[in-house]
C-alpha positions in Angstrom: 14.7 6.7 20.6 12.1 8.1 22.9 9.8 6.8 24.9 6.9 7.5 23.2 8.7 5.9 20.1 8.9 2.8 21.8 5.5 2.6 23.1 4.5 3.1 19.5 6.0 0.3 18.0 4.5 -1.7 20.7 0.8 -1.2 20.7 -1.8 -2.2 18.4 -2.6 0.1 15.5 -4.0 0.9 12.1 -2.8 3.6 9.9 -4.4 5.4 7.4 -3.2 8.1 4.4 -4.6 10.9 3.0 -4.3 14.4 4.2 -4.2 12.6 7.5 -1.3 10.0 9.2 -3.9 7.6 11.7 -2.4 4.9 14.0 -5.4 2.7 15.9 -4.4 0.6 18.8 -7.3 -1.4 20.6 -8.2 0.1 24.6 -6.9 -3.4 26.7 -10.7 -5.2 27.5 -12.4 -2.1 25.7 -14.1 -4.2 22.6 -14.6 -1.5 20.0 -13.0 1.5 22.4 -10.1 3.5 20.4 -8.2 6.0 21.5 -7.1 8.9 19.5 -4.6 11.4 19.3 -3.8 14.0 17.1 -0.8 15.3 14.7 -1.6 18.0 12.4 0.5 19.1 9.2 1.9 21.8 11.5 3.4 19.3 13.4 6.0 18.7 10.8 4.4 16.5 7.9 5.6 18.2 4.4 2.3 17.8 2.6 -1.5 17.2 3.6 -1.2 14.7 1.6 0.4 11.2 2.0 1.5 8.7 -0.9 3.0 5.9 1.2 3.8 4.2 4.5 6.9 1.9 5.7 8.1 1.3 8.6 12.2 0.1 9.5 13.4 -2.2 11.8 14.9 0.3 14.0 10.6 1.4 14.4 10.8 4.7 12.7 7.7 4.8 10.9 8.7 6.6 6.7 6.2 8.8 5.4 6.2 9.9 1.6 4.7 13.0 0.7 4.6 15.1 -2.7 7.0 17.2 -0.6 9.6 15.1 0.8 10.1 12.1 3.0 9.1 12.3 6.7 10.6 10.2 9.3 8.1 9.9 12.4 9.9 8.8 15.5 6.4 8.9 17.7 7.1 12.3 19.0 8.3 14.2 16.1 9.0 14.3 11.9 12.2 14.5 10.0 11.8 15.6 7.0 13.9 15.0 3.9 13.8 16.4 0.6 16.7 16.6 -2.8 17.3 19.9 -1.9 18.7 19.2 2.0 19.7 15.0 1.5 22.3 13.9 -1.4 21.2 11.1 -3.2 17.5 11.9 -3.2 17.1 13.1 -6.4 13.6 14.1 -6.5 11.1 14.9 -3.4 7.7 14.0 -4.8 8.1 10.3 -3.1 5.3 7.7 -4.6 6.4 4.5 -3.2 8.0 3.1 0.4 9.1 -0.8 0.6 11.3 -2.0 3.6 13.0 -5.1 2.6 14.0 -8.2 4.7 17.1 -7.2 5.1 15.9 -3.9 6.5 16.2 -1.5 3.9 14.2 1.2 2.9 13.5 2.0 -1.0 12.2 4.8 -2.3 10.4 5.4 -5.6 10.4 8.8 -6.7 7.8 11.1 -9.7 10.6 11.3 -11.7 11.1 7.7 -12.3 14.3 6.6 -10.1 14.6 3.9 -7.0 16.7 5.4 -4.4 17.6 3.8 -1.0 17.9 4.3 2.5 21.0 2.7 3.9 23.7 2.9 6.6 22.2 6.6 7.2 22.0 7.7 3.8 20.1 7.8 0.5 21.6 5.9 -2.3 20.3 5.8 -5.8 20.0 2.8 -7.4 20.3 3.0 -11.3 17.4 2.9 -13.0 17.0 -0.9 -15.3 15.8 1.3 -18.7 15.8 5.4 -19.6 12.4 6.7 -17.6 11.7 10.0 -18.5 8.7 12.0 -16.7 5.9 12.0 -18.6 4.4 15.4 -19.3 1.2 14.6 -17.3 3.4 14.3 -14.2 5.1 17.6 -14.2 3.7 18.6 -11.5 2.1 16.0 -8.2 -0.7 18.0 -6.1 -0.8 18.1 -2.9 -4.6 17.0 -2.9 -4.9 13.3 -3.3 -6.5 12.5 -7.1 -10.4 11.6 -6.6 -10.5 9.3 -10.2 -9.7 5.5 -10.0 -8.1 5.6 -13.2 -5.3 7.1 -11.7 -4.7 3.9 -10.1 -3.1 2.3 -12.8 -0.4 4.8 -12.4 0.6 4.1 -9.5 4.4 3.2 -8.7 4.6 0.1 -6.5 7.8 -1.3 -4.8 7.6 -4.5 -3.3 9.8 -8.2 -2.6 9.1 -11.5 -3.1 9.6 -14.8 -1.3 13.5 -14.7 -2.8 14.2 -11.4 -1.8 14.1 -10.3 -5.0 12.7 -6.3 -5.3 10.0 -5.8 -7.9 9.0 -2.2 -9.3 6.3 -1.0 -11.0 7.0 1.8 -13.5 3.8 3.1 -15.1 3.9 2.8 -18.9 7.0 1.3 -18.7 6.7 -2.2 -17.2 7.7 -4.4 -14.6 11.8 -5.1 -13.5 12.9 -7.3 -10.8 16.3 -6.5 -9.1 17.9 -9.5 -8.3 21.2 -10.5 -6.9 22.3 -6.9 -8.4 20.9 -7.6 -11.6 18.2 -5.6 -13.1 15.3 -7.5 -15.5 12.7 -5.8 -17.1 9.4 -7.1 -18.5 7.2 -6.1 -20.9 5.0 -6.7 -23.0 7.7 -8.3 -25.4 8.6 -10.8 -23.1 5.5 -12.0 -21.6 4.1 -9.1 -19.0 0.2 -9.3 -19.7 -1.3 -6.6 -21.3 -2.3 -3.0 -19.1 -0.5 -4.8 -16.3 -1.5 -2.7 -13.3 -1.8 -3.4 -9.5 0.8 -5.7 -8.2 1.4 -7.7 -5.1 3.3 -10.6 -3.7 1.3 -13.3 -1.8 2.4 -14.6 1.8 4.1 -17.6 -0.3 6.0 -15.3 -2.3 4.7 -15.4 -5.8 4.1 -12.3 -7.8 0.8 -11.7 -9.1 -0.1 -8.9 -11.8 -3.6 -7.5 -13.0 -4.2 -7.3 -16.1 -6.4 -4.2 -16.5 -10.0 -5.0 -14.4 -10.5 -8.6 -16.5 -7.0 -11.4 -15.1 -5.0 -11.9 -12.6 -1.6 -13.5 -13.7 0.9 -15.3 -11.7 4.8 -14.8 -12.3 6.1 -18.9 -11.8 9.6 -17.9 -11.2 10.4 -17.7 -14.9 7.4 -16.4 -17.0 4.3 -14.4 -16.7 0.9 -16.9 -16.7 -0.7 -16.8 -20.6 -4.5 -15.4 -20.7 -5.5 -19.0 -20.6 -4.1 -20.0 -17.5 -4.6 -16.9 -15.3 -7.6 -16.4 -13.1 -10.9 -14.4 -13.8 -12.5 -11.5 -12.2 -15.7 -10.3 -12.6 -15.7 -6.6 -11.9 -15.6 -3.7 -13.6 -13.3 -1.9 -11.7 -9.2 -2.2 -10.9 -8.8 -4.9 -8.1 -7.1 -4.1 -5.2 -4.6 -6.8 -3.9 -2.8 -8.1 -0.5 -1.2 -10.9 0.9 -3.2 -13.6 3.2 -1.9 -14.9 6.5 -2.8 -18.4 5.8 -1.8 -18.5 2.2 -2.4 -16.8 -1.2 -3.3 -13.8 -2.0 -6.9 -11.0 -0.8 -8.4 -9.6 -3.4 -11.2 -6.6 -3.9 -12.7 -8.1 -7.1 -15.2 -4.9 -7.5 -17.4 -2.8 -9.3 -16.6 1.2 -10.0 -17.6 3.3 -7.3 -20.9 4.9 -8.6 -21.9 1.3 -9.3 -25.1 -0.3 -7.5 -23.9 -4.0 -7.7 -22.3 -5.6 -4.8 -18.7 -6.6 -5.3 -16.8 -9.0 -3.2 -13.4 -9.6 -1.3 -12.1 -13.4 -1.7 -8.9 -15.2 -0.9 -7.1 -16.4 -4.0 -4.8 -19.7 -3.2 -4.4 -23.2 -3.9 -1.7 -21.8 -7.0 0.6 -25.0 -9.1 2.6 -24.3 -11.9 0.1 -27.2 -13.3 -3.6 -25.4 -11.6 -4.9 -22.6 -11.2 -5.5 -20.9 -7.9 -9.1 -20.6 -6.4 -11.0 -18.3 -5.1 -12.8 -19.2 -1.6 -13.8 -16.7 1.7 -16.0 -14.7 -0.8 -17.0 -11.6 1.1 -19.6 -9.1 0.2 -18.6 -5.8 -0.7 -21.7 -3.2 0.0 -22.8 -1.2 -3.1 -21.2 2.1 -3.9 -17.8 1.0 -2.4 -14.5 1.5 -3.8 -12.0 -0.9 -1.5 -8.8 1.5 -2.0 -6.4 -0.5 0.4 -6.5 -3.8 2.4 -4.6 -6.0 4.7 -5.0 -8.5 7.1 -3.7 -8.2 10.5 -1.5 -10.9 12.9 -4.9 -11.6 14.2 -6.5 -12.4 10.8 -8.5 -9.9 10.9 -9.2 -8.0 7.0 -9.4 -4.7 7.0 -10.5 -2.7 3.9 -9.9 1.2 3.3 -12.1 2.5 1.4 -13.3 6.5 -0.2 -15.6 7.0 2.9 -13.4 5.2 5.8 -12.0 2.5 7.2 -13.7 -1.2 7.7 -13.1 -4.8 8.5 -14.9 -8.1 7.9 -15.6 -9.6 11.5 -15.2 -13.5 12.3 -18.6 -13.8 10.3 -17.6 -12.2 7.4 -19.8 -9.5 7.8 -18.4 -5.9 6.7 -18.3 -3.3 9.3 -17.1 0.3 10.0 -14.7 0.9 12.4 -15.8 2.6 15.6 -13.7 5.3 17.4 -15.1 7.4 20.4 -15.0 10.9 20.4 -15.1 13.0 16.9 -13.5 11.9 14.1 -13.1 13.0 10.2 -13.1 9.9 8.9 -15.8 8.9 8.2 -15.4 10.8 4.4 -11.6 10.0 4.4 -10.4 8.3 1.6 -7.7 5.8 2.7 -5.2 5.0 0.3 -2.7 2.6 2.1 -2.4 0.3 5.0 0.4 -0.7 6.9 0.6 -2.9 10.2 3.5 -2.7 12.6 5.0 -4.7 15.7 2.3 -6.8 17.2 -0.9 -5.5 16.9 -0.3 -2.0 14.9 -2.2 -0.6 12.1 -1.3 2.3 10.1 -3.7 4.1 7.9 -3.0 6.5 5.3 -5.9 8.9 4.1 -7.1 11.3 1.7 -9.8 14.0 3.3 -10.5 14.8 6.5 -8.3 18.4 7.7 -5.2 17.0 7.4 -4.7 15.9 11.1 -2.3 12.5 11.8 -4.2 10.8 14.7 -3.1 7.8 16.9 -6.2 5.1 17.6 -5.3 2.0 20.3 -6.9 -0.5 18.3 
C-alpha cells in the first residue's frame, strides 16, 4: 500500500457521508486547527452520494454508494459493481460491517448479504425469500431528506459473540451464528416497528421499538414492553456503543421541533434490572442527531442535518471548527466511522460532493 495509505490509517480523523467522503485528523498542539483536503466524485467515487463506511484490517477504507462499492486506499478508489465483480449481485450497496475476524459484509437494495473474503465477494444465502419491494426499484443518487426513511434502513452489525445481526426492513431481524441463520419477528418475540439497531461495547443487542422502547436481546429472547426502557421523544433514536459501558443514545424530538432533546448513556443492563440512563446531554432545538460515536478519547461526536458536533468535557454541545472554507456546515451527515488511533470518518449528504481529509 502506498504511503499516503499508511499515513492515513495512522492519523486522527472523522469521516463523514453524504455527497461528500471527510476524514478530520487534529493539527499536533493546534487545539481546534484541522486540516483539509479534498477528493471530489471525479476522483473516482461512483455516486455523490454515500450509504456506508467500513474500514478492513488491511486499512483500506470501503465505501458503499447507490453505484457500487469503492475501495479508498488514501490515494485512489476501486470501484466494484455486479456488472465487473462475480458474487456481487446487486450494486446499490446500503450497509458495510467489518467483523472481528476481518471480514467485510455487504448488504445490498435488493435484499442479499454478500461478503468480502480472501479477495473476493461471496454471497451468503439469504435466512427467508426477500423480494424488493416496489418502493425500492430504484435508489437515488441524492440522499432522502425525510426521517421516516430511517426505519428503512438496512443495518449489519456483530455482537459480543461474534455473532452477525441484519436488519432487513419489513422483514425482521436474523442473527448468523456458527453458520446458522435465525430470524426474528414479530412471532417470536422482536418488538413491534423494530427499527434502529446497535450492539453496546458489552455486546448486547439493543432494538427500538418505533420512537417509544428500547429493548434488549438477553441472549435468548427479546425484552417484553414491560421490562424495556423508555424514551421520551418524538422522533427515531439514534444509537451507538459507549467506551465505558452500555450503550449512547439520541433520545430526540423531530427536526422542525422547538423542544430540546437530549443524548444520555444507557448502562447498568441485568437480565433481573433494567439499564439507566445517566450523562444526559442537551440536544439544541431544531436538531436531528443522524449519526454518533464516541472516539478512543471519549470524546461524542454527533452528525447531524446541518454538520458535524461533539459534546466537550463539560458536556456542552459544539460545532466543529475547521480553517479555511468548508461546505459543511449544511451537510447532512449520515454515518460515522473511526479508524486506527485517533481517526474519524464522516459520511455526508450536501455540500458539492467533494471527499475532504481533516487532521483532527
Amino acid at each position: 500500500m502506498s504511503a499516503d495509505t499508511q499515513r492515513c490509517g495512522r492519523c486522527s480523523a472523522v469521516a463523514l457521508a453524504t455527497a461528500a467522503l471527510l476524514l478530520f485528523s487534529a493539527l499536533p498542539g493546534q487545539g481546534k486547527g484541522y486540516e483539509v483536503h479534498n477528493w471530489h466524485v471525479e476522483a473516482g467515487l461512483p455516486s455523490a452520494r454515500v450509504t456506508a463506511i467500513a474500514q478492513t484490517p488491511d486499512d483500506y477504507l470501503w465505501v458503499g454508494t447507490p453505484r457500487g462499492l469503492a475501495r479508498f486506499d488514501g490515494v485512489r478508489f476501486k470501484v466494484f459493481t455486479a456488472e465487473t465483480s462475480p458474487g456481487l449481485g446487486d450494486s446499490r450497496i446500503v450497509s458495510l460491517h467489518t467483523d472481528r475476524q476481518g471480514t467485510l459484509w455487504v448488504g445490498t437494495l435488493d435484499g442479499n448479504v454478500v461478503r468480502w473474503q480472501d479477495g473476493r465477494f461471496q454471497p451468503v444465502s439469504p435466512p427467508v425469500p426477500l423480494p424488493v419491494d416496489a418502493d425500492k426499484l430504484r435508489m437515488p443518487d441524492i440522499e432522502p431528506r425525510d426521517t421516516a426513511s430511517r426505519d428503512k434502513e438496512s443495518v449489519l452489525i456483530s455482537d459480543g459473540d461474534g455473532a452477525l445481526w441484519w436488519s432487513m426492513p419489513g422483514k425482521g431481524v436474523a442473527r448468523l451464528k456458527v453458520g446458522t441463520w435465525t430470524v426474528f419477528t414479530q412471532s417470536n418475540g422482536l418488538p413491534n416497528a423494530a427499527g434502529p439497531l446497535a450492539c453496546a461495547s458489552e455486546g448486547r443487542i439493543w432494538v427500538a421499538s418505533g420512537v417509544k422502547y428500547l429493548h434488549c436481546f438477553d441472549g435468548s429472547q427479546w425484552e417484553p414492553a414491560a421490562q424495556a426502557v423508555r424514551l421520551k421523544g418524538r422522533a427515531l433514536p439514534t444509537l451507538a456503543p459507549a467506551v465505558g459501558g452500555g450503550l449512547w443514545v439520541a433520545d430526540q424530538y423531530a427536526w422542525s421541533s422547538w423542544n430540546t432533546g437530549r443524548v444520555c448513556r444507557l448502562a447498568g443492563w441485568q437480565p433481573d434490572r433494567p439499564a439507566q440512563f445517566t450523562n444526559y446531554w442537551t440536544i439544541p432545538p431544531r436538531t436531528e442527531v443522524t449519526a454518533l460515536r464516541e472516539d478512543q478519547n471519549r470524546r461524542l461526536w454527533a452528525g447531524t442535518r446541518n454538520g458535524l458536533f461533539y459534546f466537550d468535557d463539560g458536556g456542552q454541545w459544539c460545532k466543529l471548527e475547521v480553517e479555511g472554507p468548508t461546505p459543511l456546515e449544511l451537510a447532512r451527515v449520515t454515518c460515522l466511522l473511526e479508524g486506527p488511533p485517533g481517526n474519524l470518518w464522516r459520511c455526508a449528504v450536501g455540500g458539492h460532493g467533494r471527499k475532504r481529509r481533516f487532521p483532527v
